[in-house]
C-alpha positions, 0 to 999 in steps of 0.5 A, spaced: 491 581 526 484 581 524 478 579 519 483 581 513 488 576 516 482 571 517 479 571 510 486 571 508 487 564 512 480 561 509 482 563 502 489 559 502 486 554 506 480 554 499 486 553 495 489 548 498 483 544 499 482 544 492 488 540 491 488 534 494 495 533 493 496 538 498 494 534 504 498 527 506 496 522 510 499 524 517 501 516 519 506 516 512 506 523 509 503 520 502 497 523 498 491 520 502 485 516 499 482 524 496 488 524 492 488 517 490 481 518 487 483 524 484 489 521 481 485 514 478 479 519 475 486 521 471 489 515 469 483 510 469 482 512 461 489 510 460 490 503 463 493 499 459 499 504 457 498 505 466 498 499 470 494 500 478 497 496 484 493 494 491 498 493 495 497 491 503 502 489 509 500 482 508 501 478 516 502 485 520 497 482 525 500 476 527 505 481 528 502 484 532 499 479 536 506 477 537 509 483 538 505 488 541 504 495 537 510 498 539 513 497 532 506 497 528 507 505 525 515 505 524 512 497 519 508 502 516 512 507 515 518 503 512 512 500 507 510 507 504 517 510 505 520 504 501 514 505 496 514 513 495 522 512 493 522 506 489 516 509 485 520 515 484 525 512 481 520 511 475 517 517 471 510 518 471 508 514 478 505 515 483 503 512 490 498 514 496 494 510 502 487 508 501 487 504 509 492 503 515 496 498 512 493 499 504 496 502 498 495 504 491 501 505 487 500 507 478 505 507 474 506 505 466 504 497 465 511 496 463 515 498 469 509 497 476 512 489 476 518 490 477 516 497 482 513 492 486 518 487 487 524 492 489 519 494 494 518 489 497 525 486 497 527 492 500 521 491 505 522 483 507 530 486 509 528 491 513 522 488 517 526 482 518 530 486 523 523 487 526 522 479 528 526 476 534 533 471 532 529 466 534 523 467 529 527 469 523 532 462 524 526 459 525 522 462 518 515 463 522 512 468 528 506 464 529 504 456 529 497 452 530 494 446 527 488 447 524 482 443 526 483 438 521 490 435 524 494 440 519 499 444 522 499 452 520 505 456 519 504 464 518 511 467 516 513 475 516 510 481 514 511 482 507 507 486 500 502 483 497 499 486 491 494 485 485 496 488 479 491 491 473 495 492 466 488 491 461 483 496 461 477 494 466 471 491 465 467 495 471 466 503 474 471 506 476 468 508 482 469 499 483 475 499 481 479 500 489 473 496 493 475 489 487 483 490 487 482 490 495 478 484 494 482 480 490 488 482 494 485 480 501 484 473 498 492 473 495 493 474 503 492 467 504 495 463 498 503 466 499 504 469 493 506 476 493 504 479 487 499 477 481 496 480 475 488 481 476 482 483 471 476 486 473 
């Protein structure tokens, strides 16, 4: 071992580098947010025949409120797992992590609705297991009444998504940073998945 050894490390290293495909997110073995921005630099010019999905893990903090952190990476990672084998299903999709509890999903417009709804059907299944009996009889982890009198009631962590299937408006260097805005408002109406134009 020597300085051959090491050029040849730092080499392989390079060519690795290039490839953002290569490196993972370490939380859940999915292409990271450098990937990410590779892959939409691709596809932005083709949304339309592509849809781009934000996806999040909506109510994972009253959860955790609730329930403490020892479950918090195994919900994640049931998320993305989900997502990777759900999409894969679909020819020409693609799935990596641009946050802790945030995901970018690309597929053909036609398909990317119905990808996100079989994940997250399998997603509420699963992450039910994680709630208590009591909770999952009760439909609800945390209740509060606001200031106003009226009474709150925050359910389970689920996906929520905003989808854009029409070719966008804006850069694309704004095209994450306006779907996480829109699906960080969506976290607040119930509903889990809604087509967006930016």
């Amino acid at each position: 071992m020597g300085l051959r050894e090491a050029k040849e490390y730092i080499d392989a290293l390079r060519k690795k580098q290039d490839n953002p495909f290569l490196w993972p997110d370490y939380l859940t073995g999915l292409p990271d947010r450098a990937a990410v921005l590779s892959k939409i630099e691709k596809v932005f010019p083709k949304i339309g025949r592509y849809g781009i999905a934000y996806l999040r893990i909506a109510n994972i903090h009253p959860y955790l409120l609730k329930y403490g952190s020892e479950r918090h990476t195994d919900a994640i990672q049931w998320a993305a797992g989900i997502l990777k084998t759900v999409s894969k299903e679909v020819k020409g999709s693609f799935v990596g992590t641009v946050g802790t509890h945030d995901f970018l999903l690309i597929a053909p417009a036609g398909e990317i609705k119905g990808i996100i709804r079989k994940a997250n059907r399998l997603f509420k299944s699963k992450i039910k297991t994680f709630y208590s009996r009591d909770d999952r009889e009760r439909g609800y982890v945390i209740s509060f009444r606001r200031d106003d009198g009226e009474r709150v009631e925050i359910g389970f962590m689920c996906l929520v998504s905003v989808v854009l299937v029409t070719p966008p408006s804006i850069e694309r260097i704004n095209l994450i940073p306006a779907l996480e805005g829109h699906c960080r408002l969506m976290e607040q109406t119930g509903e889990t998945i809604k087509e967006v134009t930016v």
